[in-house]
N, CA, C and O atoms as CSV, one atom per row, in Angstrom:
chain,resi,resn,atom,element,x,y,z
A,1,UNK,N,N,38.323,21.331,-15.097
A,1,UNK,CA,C,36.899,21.381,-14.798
A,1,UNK,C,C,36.122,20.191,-15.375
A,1,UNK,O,O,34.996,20.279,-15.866
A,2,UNK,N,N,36.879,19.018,-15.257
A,2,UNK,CA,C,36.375,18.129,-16.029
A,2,UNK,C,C,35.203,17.334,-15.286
A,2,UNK,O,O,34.248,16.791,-15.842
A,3,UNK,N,N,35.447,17.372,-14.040
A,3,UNK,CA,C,34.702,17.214,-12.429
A,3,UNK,C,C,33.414,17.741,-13.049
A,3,UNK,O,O,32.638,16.998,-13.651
A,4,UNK,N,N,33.262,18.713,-12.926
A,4,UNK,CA,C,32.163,20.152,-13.363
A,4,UNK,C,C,31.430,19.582,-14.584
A,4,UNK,O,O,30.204,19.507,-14.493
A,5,UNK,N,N,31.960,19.214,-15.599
A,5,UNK,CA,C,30.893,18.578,-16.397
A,5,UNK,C,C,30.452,17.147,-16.343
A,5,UNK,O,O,29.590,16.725,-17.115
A,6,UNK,N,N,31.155,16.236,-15.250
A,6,UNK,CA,C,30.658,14.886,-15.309
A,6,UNK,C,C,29.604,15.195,-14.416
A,6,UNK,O,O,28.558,14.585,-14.635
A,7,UNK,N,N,29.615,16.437,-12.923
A,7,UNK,CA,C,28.434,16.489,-12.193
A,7,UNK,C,C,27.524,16.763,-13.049
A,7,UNK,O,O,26.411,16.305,-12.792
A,8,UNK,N,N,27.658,17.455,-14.126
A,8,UNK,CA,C,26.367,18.089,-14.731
A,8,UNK,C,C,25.758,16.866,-15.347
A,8,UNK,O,O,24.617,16.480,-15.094
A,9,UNK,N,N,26.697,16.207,-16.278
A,9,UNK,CA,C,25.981,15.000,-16.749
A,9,UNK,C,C,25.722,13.914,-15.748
A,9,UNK,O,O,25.685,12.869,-16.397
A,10,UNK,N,N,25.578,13.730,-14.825
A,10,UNK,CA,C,24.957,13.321,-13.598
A,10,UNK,C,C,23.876,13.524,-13.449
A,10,UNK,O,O,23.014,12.707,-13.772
A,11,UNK,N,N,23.634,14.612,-12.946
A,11,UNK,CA,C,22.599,15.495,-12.677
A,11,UNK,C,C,21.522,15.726,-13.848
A,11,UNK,O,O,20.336,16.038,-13.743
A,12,UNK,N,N,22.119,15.536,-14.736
A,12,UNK,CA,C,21.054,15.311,-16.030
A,12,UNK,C,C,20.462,14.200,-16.055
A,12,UNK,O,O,19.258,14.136,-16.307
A,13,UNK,N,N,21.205,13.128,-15.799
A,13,UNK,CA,C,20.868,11.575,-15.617
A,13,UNK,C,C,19.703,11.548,-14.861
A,13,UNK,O,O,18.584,11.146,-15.180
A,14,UNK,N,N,20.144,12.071,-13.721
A,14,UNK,CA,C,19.026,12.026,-12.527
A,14,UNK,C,C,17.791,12.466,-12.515
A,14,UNK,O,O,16.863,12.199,-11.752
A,15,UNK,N,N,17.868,13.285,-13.584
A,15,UNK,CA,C,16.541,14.053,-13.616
A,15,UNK,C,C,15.974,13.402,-14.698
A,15,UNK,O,O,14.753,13.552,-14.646
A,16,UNK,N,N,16.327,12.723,-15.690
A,16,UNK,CA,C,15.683,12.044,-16.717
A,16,UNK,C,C,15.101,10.694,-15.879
A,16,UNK,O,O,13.933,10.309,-15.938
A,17,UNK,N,N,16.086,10.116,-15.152
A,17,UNK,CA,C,15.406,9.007,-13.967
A,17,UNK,C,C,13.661,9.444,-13.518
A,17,UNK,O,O,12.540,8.935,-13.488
A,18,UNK,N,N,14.329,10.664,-13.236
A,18,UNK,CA,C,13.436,11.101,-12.328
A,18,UNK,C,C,11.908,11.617,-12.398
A,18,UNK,O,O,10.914,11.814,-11.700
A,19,UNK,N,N,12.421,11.704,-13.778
A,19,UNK,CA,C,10.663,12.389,-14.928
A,19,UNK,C,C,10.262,10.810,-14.979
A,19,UNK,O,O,9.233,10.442,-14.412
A,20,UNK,N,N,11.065,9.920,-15.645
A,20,UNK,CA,C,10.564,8.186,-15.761
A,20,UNK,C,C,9.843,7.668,-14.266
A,20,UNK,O,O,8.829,6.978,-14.157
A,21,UNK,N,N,10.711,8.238,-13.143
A,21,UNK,CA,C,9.966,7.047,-11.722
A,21,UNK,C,C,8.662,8.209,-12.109
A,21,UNK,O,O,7.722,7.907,-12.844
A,22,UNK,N,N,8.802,9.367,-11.554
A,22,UNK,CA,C,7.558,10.389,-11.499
A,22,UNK,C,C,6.013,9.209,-12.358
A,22,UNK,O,O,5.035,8.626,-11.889
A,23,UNK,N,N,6.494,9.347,-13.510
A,23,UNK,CA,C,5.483,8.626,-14.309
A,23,UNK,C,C,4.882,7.751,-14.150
A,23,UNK,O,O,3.695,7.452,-14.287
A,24,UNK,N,N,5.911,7.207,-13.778
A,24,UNK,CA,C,5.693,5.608,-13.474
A,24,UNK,C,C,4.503,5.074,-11.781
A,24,UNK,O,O,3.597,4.277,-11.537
A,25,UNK,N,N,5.257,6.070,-11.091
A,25,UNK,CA,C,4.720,5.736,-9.633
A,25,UNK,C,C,3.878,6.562,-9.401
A,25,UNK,O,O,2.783,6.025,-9.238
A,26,UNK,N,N,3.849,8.232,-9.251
A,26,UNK,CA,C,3.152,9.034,-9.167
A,26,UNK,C,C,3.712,9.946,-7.789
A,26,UNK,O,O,3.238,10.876,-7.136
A,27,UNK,N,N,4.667,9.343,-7.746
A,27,UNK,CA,C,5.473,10.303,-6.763
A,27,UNK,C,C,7.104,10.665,-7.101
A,27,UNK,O,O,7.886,10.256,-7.959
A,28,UNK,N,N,7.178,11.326,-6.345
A,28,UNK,CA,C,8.550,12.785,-6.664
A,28,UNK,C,C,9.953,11.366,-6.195
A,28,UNK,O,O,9.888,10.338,-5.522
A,29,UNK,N,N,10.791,11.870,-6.773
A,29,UNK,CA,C,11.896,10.590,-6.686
A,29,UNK,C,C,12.987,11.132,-4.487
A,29,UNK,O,O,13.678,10.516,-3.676
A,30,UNK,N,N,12.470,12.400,-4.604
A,30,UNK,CA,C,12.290,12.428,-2.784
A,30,UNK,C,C,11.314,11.875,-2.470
A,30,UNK,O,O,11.461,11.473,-1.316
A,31,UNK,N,N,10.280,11.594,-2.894
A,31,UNK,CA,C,9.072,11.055,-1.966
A,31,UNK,C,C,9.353,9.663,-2.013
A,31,UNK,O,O,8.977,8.967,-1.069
A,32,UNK,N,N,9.747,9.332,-2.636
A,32,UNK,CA,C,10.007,7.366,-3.085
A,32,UNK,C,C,11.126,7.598,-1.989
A,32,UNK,O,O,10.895,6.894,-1.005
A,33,UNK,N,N,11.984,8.178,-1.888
A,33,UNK,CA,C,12.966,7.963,-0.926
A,33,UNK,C,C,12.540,7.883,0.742
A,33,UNK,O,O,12.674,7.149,1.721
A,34,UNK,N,N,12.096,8.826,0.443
A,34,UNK,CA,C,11.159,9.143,2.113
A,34,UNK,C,C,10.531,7.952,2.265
A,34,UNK,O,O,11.045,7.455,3.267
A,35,UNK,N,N,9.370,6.909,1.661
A,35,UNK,CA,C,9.091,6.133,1.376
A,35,UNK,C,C,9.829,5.144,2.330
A,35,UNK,O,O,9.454,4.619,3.378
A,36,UNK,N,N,11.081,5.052,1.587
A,36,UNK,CA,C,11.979,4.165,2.062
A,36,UNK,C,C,12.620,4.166,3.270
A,36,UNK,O,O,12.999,3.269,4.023
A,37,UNK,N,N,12.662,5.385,3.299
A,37,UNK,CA,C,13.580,5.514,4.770
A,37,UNK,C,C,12.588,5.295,5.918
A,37,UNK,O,O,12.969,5.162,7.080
A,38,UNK,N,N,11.509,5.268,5.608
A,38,UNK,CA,C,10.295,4.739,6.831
A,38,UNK,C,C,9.939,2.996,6.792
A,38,UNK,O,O,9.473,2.325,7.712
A,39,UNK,N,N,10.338,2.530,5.375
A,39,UNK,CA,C,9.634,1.481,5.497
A,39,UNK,C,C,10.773,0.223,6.339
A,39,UNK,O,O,11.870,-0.122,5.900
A,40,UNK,N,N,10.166,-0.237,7.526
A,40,UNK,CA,C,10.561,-0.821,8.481
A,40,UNK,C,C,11.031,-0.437,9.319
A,40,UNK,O,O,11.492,-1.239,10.132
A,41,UNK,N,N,11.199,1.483,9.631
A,41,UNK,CA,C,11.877,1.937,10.576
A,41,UNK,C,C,10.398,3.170,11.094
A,41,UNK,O,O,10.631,4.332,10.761
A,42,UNK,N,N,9.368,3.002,11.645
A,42,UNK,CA,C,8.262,4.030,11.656
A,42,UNK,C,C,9.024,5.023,13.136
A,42,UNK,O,O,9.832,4.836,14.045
A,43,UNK,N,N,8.426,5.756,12.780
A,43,UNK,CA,C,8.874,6.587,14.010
A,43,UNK,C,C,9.878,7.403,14.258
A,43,UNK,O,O,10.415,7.765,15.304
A,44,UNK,N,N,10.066,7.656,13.070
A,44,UNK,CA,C,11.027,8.876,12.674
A,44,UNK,C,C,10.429,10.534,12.817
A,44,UNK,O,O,9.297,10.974,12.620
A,45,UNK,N,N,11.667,11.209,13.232
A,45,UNK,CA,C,10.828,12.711,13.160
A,45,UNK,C,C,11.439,13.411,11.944
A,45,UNK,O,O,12.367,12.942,11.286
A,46,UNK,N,N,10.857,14.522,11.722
A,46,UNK,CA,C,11.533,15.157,10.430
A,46,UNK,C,C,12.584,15.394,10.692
A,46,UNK,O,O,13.308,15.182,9.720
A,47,UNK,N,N,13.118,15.748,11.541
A,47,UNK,CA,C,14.912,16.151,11.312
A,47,UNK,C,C,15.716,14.804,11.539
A,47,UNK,O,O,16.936,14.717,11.678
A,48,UNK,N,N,14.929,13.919,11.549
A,48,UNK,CA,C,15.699,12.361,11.040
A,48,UNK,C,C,15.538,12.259,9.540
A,48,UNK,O,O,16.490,12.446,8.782
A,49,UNK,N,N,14.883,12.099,9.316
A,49,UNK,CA,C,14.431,12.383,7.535
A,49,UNK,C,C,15.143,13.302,7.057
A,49,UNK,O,O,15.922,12.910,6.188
A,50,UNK,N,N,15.186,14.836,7.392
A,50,UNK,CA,C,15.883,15.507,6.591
A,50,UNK,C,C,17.365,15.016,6.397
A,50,UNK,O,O,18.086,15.156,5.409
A,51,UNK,N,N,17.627,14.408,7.590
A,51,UNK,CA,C,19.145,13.896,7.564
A,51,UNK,C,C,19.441,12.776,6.592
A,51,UNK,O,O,20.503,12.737,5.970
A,52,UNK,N,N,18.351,11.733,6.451
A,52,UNK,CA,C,18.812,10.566,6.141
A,52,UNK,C,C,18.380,10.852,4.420
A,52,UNK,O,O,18.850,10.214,3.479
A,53,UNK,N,N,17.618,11.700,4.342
A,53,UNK,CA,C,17.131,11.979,2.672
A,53,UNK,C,C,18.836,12.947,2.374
A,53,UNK,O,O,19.361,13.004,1.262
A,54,UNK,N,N,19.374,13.547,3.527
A,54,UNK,CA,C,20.089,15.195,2.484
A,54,UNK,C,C,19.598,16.246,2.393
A,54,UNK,O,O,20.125,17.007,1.581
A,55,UNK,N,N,18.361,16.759,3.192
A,55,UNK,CA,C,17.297,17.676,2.683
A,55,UNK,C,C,17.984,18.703,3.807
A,55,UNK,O,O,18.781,18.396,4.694
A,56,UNK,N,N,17.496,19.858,3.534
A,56,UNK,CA,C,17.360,20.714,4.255
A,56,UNK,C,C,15.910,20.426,5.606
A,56,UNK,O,O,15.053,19.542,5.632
A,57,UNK,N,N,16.107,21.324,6.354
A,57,UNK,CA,C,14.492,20.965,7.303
A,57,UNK,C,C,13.673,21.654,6.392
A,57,UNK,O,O,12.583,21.081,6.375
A,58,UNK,N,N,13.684,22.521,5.701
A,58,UNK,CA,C,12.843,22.875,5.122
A,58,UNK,C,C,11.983,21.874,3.266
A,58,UNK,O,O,10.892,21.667,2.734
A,59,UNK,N,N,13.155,21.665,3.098
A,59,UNK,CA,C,12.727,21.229,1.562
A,59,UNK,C,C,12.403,19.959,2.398
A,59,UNK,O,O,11.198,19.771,2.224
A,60,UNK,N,N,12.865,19.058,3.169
A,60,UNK,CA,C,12.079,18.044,3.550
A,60,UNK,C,C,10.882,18.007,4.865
A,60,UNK,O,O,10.761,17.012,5.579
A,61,UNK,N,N,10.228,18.982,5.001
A,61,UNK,CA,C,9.284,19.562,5.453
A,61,UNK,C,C,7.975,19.518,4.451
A,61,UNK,O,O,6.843,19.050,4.572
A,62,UNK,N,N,8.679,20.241,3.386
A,62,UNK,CA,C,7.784,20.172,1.949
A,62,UNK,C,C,7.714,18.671,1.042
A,62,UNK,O,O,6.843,18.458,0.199
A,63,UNK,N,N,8.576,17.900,1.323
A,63,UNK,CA,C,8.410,16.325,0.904
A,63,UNK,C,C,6.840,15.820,1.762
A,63,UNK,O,O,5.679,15.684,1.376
A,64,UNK,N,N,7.588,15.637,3.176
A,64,UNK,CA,C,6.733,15.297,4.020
A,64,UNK,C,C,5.073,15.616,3.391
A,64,UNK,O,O,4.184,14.924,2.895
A,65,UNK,N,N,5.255,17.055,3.734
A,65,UNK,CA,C,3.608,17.136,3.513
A,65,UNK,C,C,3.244,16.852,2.397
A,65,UNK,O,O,2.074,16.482,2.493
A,66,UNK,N,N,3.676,16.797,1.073
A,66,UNK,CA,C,3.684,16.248,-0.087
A,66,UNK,C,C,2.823,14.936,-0.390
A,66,UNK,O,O,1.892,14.685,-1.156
A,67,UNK,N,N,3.655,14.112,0.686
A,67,UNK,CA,C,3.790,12.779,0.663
A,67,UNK,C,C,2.388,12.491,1.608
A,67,UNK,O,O,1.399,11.803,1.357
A,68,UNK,N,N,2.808,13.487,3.044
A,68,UNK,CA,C,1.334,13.147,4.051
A,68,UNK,C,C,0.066,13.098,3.076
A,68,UNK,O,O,-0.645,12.113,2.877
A,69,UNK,N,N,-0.090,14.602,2.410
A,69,UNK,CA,C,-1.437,14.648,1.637
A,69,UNK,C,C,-1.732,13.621,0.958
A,69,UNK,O,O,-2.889,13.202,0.997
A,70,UNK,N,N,-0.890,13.071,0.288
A,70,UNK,CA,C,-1.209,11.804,-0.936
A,70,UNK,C,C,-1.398,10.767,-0.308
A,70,UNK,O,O,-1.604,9.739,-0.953
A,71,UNK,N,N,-1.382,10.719,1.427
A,71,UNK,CA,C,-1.999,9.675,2.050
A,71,UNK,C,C,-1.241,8.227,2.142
A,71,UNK,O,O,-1.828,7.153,2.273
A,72,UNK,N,N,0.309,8.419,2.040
A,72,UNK,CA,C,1.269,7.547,2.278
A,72,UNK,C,C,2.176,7.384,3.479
A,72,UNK,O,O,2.945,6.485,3.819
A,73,UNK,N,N,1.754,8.820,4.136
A,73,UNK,CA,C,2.523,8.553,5.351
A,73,UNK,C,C,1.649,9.079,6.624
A,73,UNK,O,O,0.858,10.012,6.490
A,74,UNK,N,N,1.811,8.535,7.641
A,74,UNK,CA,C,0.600,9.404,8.861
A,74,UNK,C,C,1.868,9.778,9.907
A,74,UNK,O,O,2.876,9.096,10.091
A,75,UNK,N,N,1.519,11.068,10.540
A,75,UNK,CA,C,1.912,11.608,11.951
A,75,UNK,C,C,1.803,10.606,13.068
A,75,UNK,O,O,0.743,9.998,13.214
A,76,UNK,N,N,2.476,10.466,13.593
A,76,UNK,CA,C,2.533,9.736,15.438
A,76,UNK,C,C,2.716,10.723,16.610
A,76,UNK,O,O,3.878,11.126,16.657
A,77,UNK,N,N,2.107,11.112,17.345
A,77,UNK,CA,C,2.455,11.807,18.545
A,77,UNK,C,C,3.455,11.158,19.039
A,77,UNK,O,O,3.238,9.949,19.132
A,78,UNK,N,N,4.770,11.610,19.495
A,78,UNK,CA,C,5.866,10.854,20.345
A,78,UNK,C,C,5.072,10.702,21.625
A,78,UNK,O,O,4.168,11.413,22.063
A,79,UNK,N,N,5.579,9.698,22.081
A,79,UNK,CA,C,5.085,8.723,23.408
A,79,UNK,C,C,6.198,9.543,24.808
A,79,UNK,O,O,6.021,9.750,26.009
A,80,UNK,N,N,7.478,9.843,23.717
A,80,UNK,CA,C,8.039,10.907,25.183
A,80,UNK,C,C,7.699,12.091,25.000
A,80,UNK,O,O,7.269,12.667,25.999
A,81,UNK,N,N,7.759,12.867,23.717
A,81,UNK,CA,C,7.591,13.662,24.043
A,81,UNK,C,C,6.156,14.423,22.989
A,81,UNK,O,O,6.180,14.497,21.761
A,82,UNK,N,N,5.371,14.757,23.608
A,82,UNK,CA,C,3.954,14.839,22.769
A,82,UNK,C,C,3.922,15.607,21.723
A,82,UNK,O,O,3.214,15.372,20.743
A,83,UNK,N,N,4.802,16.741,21.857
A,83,UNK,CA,C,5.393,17.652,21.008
A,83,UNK,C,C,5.589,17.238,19.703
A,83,UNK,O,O,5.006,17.659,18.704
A,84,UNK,N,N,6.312,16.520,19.762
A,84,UNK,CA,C,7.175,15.731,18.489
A,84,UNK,C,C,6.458,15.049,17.553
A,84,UNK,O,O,5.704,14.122,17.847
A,85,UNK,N,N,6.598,15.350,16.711
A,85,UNK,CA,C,5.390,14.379,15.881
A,85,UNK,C,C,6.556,13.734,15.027
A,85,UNK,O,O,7.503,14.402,14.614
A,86,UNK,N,N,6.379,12.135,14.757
A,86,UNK,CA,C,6.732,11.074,14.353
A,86,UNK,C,C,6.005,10.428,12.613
A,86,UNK,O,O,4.895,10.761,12.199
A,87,UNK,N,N,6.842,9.614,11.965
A,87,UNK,CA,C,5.727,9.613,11.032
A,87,UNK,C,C,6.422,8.135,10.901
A,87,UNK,O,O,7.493,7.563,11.104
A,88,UNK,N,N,4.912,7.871,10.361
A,88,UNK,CA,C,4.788,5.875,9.555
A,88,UNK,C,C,4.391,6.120,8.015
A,88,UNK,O,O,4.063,7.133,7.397
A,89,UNK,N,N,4.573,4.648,7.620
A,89,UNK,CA,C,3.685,4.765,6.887
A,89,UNK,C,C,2.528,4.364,6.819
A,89,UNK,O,O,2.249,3.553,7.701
A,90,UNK,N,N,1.311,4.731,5.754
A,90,UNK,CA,C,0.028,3.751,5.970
A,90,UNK,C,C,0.195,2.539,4.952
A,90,UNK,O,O,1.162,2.217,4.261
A,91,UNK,N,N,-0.998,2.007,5.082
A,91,UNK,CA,C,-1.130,0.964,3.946
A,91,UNK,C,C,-0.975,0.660,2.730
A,91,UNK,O,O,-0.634,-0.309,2.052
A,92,UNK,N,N,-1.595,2.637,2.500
A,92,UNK,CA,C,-1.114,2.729,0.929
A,92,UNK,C,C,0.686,2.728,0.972
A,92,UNK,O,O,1.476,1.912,0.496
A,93,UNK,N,N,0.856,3.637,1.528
A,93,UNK,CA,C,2.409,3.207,2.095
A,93,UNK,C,C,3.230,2.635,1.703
A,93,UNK,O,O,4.246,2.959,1.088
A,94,UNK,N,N,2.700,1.375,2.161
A,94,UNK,CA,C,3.292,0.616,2.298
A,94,UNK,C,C,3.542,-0.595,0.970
A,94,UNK,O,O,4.544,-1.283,0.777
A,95,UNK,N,N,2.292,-0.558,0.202
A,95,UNK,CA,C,1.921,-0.932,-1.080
A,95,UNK,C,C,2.927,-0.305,-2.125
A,95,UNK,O,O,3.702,-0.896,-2.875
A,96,UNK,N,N,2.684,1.192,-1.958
A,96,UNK,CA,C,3.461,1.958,-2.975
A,96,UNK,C,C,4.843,1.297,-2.902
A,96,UNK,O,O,5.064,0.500,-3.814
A,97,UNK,N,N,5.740,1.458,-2.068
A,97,UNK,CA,C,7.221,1.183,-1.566
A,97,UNK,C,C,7.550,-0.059,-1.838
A,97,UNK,O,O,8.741,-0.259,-2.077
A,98,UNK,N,N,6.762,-1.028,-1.872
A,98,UNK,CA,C,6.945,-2.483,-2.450
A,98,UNK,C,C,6.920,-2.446,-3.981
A,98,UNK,O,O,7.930,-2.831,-4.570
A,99,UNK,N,N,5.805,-1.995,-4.717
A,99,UNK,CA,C,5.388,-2.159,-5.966
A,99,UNK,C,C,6.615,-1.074,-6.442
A,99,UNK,O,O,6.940,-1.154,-7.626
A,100,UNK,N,N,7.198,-0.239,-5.747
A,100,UNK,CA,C,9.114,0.351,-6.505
A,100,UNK,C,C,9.641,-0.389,-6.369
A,100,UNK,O,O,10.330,-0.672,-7.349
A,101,UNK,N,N,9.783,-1.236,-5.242
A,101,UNK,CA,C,10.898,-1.671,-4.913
A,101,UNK,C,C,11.047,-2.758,-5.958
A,101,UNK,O,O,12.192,-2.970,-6.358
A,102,UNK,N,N,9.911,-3.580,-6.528
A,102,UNK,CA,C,9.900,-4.444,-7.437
A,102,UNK,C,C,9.524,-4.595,-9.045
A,102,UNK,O,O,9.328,-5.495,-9.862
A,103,UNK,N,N,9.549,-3.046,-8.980
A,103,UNK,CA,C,9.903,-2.395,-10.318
A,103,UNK,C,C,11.221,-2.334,-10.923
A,103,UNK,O,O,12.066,-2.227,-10.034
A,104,UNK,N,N,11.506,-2.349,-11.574
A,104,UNK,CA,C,12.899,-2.230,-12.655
A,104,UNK,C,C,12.738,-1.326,-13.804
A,104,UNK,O,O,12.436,-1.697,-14.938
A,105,UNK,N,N,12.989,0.034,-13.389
A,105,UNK,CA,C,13.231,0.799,-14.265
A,105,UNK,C,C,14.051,1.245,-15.157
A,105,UNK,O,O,15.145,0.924,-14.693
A,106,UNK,N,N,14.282,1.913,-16.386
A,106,UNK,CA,C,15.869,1.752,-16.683
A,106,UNK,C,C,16.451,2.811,-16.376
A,106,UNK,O,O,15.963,3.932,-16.522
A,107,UNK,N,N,18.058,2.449,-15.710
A,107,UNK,CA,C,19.075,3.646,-15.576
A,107,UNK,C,C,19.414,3.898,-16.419
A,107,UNK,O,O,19.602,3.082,-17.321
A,108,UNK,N,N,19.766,5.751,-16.567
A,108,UNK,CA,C,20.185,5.993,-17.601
A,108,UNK,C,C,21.993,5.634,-17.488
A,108,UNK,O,O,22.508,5.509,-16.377
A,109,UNK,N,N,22.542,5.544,-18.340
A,109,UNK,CA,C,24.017,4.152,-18.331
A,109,UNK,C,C,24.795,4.880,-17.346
A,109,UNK,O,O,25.377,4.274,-16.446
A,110,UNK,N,N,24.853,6.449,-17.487
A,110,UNK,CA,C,25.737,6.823,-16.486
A,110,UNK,C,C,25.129,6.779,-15.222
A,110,UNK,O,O,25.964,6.465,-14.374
A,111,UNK,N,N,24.079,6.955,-14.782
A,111,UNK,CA,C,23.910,6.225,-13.356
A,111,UNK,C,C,24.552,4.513,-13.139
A,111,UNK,O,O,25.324,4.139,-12.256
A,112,UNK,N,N,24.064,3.850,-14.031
A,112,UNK,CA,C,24.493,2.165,-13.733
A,112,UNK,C,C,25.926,2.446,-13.288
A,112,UNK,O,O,26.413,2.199,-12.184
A,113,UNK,N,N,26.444,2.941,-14.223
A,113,UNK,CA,C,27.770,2.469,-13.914
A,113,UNK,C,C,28.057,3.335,-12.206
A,113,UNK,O,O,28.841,2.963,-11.333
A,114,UNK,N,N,27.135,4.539,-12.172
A,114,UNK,CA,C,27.569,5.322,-10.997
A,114,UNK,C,C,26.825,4.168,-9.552
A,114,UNK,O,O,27.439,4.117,-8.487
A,115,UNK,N,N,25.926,3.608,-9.684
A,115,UNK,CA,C,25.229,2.931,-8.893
A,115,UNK,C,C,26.164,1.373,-8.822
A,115,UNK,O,O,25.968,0.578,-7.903
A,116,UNK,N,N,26.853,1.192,-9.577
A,116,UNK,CA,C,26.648,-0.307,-9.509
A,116,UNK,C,C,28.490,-0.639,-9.587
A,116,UNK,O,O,28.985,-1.648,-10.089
A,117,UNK,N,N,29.391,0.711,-8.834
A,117,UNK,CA,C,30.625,0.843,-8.855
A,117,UNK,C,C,30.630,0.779,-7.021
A,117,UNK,O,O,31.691,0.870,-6.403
């Protein structure tokens, strides 16, 4: 079960990351992701997102609006189908996702080495 405790100390990692970005940016370390997965690709629907984040439709349902309210991402009516709603980002958006991207935060060591293998 040695598996079993390196996930855990993983998962501990991640969440100590994750209290640091929180702080730092002011968003959830799914929302920085979501973030990303829009920036240069707009026009995604949620069950593209849920896919490309890992989420369930539901827990990334609850990102989304998360993220909509705080005024980083806007709805698109699909052009085929009207139904569908699509999302971008806005300006703030788009600001936020840069000013991470050119942040350097520190990993905690067992991520580095997990990130950078």
């Amino acid at each position: 079960m040695d598996t079993l405790c390196r996930i855990r100390d993983l998962y501990r990692a991640i969440a100590d990351f994750e209290q640091q970005f929180t702080k730092h940016h002011g968003v959830s370390l799914n929302e920085g992701m979501l973030l990303c997965t829009l920036q240069g690709r707009p026009g995604q629907t949620s069950g593209e997102l849920a896919e490309a984040l890992g989420l369930s439709a539901s827990n990334a349902s609850k990102v989304i609006r998360s993220v909509e309210d705080k005024q980083f991402i806007t709805r698109i009516i699909g052009s085929a189908d009207r139904r569908q709603m699509q999302f971008a980002l806005t300006p703030a958006g788009e600001k936020l996702i840069k000013s991470i991207k050119q942040t350097e935060l520190e990993l905690p060591d067992l991520l580095k080495k997990a990130v950078m293998e």
